[in-house]
C-alpha positions as a Markdown table, in Angstrom:
| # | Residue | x | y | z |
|---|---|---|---|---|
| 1 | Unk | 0.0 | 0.0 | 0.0 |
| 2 | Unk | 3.1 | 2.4 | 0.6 |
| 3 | Unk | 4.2 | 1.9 | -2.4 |
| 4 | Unk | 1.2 | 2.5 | -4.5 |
| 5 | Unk | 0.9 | 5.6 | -2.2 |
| 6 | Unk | -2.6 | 4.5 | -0.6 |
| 7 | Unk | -1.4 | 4.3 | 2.5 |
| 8 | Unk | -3.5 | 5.6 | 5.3 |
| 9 | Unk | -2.5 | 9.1 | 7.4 |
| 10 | Unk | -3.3 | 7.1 | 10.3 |
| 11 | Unk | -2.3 | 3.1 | 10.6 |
| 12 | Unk | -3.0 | 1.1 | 13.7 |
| 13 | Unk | -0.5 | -1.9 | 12.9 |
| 14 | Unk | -2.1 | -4.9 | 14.9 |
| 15 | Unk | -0.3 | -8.3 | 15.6 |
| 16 | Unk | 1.9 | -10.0 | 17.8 |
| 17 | Unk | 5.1 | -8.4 | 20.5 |
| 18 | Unk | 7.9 | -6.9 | 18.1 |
| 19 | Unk | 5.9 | -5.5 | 16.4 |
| 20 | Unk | 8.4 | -2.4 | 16.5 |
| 21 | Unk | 10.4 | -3.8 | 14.1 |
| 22 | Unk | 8.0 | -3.7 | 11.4 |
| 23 | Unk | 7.6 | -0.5 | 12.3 |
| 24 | Unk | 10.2 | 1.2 | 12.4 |
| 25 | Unk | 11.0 | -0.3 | 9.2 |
| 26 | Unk | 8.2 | 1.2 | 7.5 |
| 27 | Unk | 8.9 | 5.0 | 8.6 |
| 28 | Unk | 12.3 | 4.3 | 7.1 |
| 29 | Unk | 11.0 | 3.3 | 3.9 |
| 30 | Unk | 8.4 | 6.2 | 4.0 |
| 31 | Unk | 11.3 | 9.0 | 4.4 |
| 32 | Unk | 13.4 | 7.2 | 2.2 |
| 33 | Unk | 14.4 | 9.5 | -1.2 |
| 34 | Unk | 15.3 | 6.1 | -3.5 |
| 35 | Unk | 13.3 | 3.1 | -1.9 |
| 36 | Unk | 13.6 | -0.2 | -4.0 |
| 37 | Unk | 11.9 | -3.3 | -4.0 |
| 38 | Unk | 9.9 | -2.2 | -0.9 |
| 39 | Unk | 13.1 | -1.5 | 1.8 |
| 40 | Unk | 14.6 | 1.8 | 2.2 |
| 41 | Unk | 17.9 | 1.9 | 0.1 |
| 42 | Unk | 20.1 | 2.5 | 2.8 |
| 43 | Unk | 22.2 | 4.8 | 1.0 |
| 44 | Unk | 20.6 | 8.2 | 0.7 |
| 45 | Unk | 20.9 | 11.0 | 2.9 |
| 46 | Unk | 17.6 | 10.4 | 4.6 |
| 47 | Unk | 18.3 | 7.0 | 5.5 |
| 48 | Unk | 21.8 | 7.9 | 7.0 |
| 49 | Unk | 19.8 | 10.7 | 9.2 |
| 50 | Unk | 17.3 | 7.4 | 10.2 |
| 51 | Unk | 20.1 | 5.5 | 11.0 |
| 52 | Unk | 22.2 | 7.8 | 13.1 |
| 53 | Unk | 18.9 | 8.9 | 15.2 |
| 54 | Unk | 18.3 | 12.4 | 14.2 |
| 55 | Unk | 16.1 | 12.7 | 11.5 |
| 56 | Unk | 14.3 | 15.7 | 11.7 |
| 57 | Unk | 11.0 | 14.4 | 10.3 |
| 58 | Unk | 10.8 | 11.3 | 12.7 |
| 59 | Unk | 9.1 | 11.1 | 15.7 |
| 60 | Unk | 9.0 | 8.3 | 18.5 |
| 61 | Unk | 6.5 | 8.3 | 21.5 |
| 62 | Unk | 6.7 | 5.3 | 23.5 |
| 63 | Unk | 7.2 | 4.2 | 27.7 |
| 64 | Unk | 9.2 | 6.4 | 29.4 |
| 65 | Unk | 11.8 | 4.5 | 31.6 |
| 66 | Unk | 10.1 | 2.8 | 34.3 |
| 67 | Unk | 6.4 | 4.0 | 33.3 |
| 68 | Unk | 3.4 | 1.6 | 32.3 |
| 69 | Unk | 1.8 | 4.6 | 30.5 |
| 70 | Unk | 2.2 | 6.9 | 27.7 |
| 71 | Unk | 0.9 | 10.2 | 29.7 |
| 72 | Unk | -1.5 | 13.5 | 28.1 |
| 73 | Unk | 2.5 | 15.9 | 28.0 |
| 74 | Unk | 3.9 | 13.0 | 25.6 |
| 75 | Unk | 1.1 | 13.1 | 22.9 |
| 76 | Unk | 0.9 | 16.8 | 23.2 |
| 77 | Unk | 4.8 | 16.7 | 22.3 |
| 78 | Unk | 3.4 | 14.8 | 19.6 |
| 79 | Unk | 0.7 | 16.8 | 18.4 |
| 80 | Unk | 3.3 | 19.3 | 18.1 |
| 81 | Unk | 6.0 | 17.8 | 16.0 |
| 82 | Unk | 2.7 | 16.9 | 13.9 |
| 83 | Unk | 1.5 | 20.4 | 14.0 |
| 84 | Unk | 5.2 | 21.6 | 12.0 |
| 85 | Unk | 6.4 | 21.9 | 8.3 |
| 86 | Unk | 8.3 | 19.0 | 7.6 |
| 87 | Unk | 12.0 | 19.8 | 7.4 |
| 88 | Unk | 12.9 | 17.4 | 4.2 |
| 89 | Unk | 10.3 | 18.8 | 2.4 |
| 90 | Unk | 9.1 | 15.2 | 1.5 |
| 91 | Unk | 6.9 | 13.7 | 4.8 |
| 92 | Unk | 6.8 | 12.9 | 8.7 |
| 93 | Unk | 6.3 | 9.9 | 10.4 |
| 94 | Unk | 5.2 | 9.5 | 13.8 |
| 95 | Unk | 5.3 | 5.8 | 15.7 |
| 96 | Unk | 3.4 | 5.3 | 18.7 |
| 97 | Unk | 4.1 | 2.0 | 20.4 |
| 98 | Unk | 2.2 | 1.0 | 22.9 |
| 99 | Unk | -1.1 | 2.7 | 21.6 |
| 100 | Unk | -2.8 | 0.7 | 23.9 |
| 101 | Unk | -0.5 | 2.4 | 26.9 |
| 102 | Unk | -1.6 | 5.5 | 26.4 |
| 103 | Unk | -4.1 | 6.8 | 29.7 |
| 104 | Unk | -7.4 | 8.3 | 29.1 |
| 105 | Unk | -6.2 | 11.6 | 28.9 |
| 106 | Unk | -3.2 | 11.1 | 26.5 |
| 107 | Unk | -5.9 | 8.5 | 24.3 |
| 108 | Unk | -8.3 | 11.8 | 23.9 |
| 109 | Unk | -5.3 | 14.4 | 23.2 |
| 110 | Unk | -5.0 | 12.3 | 20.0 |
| 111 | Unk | -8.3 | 12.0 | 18.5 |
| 112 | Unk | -8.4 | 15.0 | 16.5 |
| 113 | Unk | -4.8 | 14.3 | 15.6 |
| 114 | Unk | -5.4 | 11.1 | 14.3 |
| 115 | Unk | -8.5 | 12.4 | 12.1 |
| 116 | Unk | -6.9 | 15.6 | 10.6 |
| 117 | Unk | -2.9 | 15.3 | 10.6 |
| 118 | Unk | -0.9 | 17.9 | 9.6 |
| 119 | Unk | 0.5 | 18.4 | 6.1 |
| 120 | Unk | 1.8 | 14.8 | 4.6 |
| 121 | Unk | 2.1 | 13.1 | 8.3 |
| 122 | Unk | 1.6 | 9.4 | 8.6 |
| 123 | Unk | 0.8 | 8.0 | 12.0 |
| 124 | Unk | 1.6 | 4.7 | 13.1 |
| 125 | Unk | -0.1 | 3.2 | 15.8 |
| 126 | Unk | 0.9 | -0.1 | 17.2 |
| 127 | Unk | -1.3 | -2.2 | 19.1 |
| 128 | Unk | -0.6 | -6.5 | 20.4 |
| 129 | Unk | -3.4 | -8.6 | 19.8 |
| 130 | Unk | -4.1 | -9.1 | 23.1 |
| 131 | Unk | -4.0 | -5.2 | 24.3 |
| 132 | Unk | -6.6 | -3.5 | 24.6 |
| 133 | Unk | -7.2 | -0.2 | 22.7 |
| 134 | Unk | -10.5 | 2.7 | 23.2 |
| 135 | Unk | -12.5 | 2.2 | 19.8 |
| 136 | Unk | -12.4 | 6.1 | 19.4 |
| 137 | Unk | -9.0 | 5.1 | 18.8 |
| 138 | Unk | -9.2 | 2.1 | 16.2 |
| 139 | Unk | -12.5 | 3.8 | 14.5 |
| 140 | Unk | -10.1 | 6.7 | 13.6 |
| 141 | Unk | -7.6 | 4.5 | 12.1 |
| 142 | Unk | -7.0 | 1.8 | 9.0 |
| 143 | Unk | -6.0 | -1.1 | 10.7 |
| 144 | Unk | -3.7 | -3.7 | 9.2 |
| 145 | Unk | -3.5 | -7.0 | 11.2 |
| 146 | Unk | 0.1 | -8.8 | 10.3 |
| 147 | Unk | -0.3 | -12.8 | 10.3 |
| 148 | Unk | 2.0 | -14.8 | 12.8 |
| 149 | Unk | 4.4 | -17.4 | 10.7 |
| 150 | Unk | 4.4 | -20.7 | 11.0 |
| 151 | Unk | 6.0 | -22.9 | 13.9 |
| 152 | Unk | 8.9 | -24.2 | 11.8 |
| 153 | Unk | 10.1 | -20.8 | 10.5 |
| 154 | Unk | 9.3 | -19.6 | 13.8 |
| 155 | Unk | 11.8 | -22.2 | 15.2 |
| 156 | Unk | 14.0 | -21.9 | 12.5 |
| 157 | Unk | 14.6 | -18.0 | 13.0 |
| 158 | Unk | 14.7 | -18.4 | 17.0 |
| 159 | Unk | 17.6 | -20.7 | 16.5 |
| 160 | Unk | 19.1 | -18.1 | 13.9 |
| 161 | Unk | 19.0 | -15.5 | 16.9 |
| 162 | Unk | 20.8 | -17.9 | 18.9 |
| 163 | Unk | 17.5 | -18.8 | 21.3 |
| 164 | Unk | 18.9 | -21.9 | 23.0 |
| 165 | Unk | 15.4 | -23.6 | 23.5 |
| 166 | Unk | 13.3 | -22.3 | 20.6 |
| 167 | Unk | 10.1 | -24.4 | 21.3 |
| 168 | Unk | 10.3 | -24.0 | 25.1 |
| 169 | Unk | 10.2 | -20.4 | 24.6 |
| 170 | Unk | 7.7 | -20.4 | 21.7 |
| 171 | Unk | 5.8 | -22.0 | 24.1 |
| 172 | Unk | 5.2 | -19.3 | 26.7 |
| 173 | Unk | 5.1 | -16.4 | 24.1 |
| 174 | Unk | 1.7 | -17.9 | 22.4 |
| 175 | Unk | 3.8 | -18.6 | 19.3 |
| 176 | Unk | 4.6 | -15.1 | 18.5 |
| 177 | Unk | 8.8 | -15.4 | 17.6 |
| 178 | Unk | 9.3 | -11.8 | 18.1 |
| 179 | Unk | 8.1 | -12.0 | 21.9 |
| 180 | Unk | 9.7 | -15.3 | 22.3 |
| 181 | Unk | 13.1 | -13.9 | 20.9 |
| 182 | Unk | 12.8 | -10.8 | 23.4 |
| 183 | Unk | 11.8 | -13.1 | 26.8 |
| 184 | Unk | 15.0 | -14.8 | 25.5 |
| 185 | Unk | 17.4 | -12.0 | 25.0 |
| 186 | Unk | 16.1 | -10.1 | 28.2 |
| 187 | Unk | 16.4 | -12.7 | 30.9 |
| 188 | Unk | 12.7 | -13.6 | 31.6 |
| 189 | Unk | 12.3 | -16.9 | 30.2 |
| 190 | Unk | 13.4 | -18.5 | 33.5 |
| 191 | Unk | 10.7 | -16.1 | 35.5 |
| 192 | Unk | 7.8 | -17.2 | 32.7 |
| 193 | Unk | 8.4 | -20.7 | 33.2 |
| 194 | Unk | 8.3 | -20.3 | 37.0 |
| 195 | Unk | 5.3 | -18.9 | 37.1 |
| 196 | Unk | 3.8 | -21.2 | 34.5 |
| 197 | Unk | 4.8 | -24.2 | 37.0 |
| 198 | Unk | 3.7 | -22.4 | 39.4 |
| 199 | Unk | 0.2 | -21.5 | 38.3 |
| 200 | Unk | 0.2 | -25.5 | 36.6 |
| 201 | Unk | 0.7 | -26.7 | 40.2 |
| 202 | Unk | -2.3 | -24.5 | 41.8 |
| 203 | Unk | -4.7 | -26.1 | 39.0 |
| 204 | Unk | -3.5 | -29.6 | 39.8 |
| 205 | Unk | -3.0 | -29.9 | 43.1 |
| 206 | Unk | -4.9 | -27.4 | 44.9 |
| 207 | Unk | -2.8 | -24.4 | 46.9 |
| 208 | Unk | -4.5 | -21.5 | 49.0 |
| 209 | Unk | -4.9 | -18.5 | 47.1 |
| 210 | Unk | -2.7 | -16.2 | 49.7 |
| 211 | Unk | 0.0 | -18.4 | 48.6 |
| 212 | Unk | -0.1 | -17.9 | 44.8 |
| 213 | Unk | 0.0 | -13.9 | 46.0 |
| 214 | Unk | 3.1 | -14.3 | 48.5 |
| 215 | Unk | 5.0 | -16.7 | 45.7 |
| 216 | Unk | 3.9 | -13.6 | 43.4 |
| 217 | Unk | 6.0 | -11.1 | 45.4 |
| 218 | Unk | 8.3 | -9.1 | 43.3 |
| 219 | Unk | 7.0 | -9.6 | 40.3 |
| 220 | Unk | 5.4 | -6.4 | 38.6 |
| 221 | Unk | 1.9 | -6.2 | 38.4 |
| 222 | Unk | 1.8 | -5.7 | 34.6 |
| 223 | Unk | 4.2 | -8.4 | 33.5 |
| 224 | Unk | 2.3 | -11.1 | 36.3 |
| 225 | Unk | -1.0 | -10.2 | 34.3 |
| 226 | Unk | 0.5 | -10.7 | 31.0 |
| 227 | Unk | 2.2 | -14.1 | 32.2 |
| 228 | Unk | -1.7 | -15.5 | 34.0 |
| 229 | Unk | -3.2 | -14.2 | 30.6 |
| 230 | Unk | -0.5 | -16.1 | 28.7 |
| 231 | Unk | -1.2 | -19.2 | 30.9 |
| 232 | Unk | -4.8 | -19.1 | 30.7 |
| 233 | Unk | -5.3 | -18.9 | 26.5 |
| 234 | Unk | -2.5 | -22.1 | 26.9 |
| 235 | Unk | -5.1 | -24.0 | 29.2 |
| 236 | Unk | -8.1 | -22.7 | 27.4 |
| 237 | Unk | -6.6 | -24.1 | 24.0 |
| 238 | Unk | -5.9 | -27.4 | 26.1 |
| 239 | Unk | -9.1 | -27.8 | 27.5 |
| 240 | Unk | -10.8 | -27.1 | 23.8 |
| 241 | Unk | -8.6 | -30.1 | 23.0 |
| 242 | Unk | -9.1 | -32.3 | 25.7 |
| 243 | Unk | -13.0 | -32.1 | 25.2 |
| 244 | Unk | -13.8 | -30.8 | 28.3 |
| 245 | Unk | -17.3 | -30.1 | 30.6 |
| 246 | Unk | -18.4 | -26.7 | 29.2 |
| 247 | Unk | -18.3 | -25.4 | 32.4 |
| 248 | Unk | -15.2 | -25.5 | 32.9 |
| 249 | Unk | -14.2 | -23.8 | 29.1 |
| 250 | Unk | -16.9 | -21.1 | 30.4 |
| 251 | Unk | -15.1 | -20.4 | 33.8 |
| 252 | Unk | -11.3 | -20.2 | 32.6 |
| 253 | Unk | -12.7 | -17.6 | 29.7 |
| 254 | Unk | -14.4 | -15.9 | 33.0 |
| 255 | Unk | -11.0 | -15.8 | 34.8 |
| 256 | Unk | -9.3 | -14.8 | 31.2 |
| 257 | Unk | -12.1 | -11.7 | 30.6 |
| 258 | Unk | -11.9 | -9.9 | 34.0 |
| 259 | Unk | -8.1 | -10.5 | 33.9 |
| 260 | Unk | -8.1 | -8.9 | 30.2 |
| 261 | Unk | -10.4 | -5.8 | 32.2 |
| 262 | Unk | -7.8 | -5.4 | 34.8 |
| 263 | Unk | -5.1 | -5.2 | 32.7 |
| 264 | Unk | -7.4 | -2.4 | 30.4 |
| 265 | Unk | -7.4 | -0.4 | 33.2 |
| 266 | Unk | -3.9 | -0.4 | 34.6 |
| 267 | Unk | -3.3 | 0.6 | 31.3 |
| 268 | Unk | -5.4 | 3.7 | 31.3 |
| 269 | Unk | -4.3 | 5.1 | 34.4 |
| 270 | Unk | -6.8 | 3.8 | 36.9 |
| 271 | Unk | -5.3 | 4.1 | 40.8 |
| 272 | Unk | -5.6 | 0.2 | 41.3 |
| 273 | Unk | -4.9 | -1.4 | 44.6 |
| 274 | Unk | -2.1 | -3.7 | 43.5 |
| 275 | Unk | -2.2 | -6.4 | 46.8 |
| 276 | Unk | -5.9 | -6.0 | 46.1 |
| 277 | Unk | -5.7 | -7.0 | 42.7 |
| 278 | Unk | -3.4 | -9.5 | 43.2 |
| 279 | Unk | -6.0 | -11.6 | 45.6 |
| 280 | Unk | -8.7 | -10.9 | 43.1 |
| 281 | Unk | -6.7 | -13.0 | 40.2 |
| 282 | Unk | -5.4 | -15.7 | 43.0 |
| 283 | Unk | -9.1 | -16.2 | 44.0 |
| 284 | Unk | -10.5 | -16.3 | 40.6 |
| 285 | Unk | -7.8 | -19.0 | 39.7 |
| 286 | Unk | -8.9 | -20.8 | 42.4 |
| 287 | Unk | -12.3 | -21.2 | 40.9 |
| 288 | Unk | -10.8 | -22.7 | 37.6 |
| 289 | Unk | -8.8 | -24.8 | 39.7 |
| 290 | Unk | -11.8 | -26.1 | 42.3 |
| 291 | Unk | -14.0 | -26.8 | 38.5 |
| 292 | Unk | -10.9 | -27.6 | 36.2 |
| 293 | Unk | -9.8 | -31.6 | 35.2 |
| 294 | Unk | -6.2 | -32.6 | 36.6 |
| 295 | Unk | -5.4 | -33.3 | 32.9 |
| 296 | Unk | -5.4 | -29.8 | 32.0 |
């Protein structure tokens, strides 16, 4: 669509974790002077600006250090690199990753953005497929959904990057190789697989649910949620498989919807109660596993 110029002003790029890659790789080939064959050319003086970090007509709002959300003064920084004449005299590009990050406040900053951009500016808006996003958001965008490959390339590239156990970690990242690749490369296979043991031993064996919330300790609310969610499509897809009683497919895709809702709202900015939360999800679990077949 780039190339045939028909791309959108604003794109909300929907798939799996790395995402960012694609991404940026895009707003390279849409500042490039000489693209070819669909990739940047690498060579011209645009593409050397990209690649050293200060092109002029670029601009990249994501998690400040430390922060789970992209705050109101960001997408006003935003709206104001928008708001300019494009220094190149060709386009800007603006990448916004997480979309879904973004509190209520920064999320309505952007609406009138995102429906009349400035000049030639091309938002892009990333978005996971299991992130939530306001539908003022994705109603004000064209949305292109990227496909996940399949295992054995998946495999095949992991090992490429060096991932020492490409299926283990496949495994715990839903089958999305870019999330898989970055669990690897940051350390926090080992802590997934904990927690997946963990969580595999409360569903089997029975445990109290203040002792799911102690083991829990240290672990950041946000990347816990993400791990039970991950754990909870695994078992849903196993108990789909293993032809269980429908009440029990019914109560894990309970557990899986209010933990989707919790994890909306840290998102936005609401003041949870994190030990609060915590017990929520350990007592909701509990109810999968009091209900749930030792096979699963």
């Amino acid at each position: 669509m780039a190339a045939q110029g028909k791309l959108a002003h604003s794109v909300l790029l929907q798939g799996d974790d790395g995402l960012d890659d694609f991404a940026i790789a895009l707003a390279l080939y849409l500042l490039c002077r000489a693209p070819n064959d669909n990739l940047a050319c690498g060579r011209c003086k645009d593409c050397e600006l990209f690649a050293a970090g200060s092109h002029p007509d670029f601009h990249y709002t994501g998690l400040e250090e430390k922060a789970s959300q992209i705050k109101v003064d960001q997408i006003r920084l935003l709206i104001d690199f928008v708001t300019k004449t494009a220094q190149r005299e060709k386009r800007k590009v603006v990448v916004l990753n997480p979309a879904s990050a973004m509190n209520i406040n920064a999320a309505n900053a952007l609406l009138k953005c995102l429906e009349e951009p400035s000049g030639d500016t091309v938002l892009i808006l990333l978005q996971e497929s299991q992130k939530m996003l306001l539908p003022t958001i994705r109603s004000r965008c064209s949305v292109l959904k990227l496909p996940q490959p399949s295992k054995n390339s998946a495999v095949a590239w992991l090992e490429a990057k060096g991932v020492a156990s490409p299926e283990d970690a496949l495994k715990y990242a839903q089958n999305s190789p870019l999330l898989a690749w970055r669990l690897s490369s940051e350390g926090q296979l080992s802590l997934w697989q904990k927690i997946y043991q963990l969580l595999d031993k409360h569903i089997q064996r029975g445990m109290n649910p203040m002792q799911l919330v102690l083991a829990w300790k240290g672990v950041a609310l946000s990347e816990l949620i993400q791990i039970v969610l991950s754990w909870l499509e695994d078992k849903i897809r196993s108990a789909f498989a293993a032809g269980v009683e429908r009440q029990v497919v019914v109560k894990l895709y309970t557990c899986r919807d209010s933990l989707a809702k919790k994890k909306q709202r840290l998102h936005l900015g609401f003041n949870l109660n994190e030990q609060l939360v915590l017990e929520e999800v350990a007592i909701e679990l509990q109810a999968c596993a009091d209900l749930s077949p030792k096979s699963l």
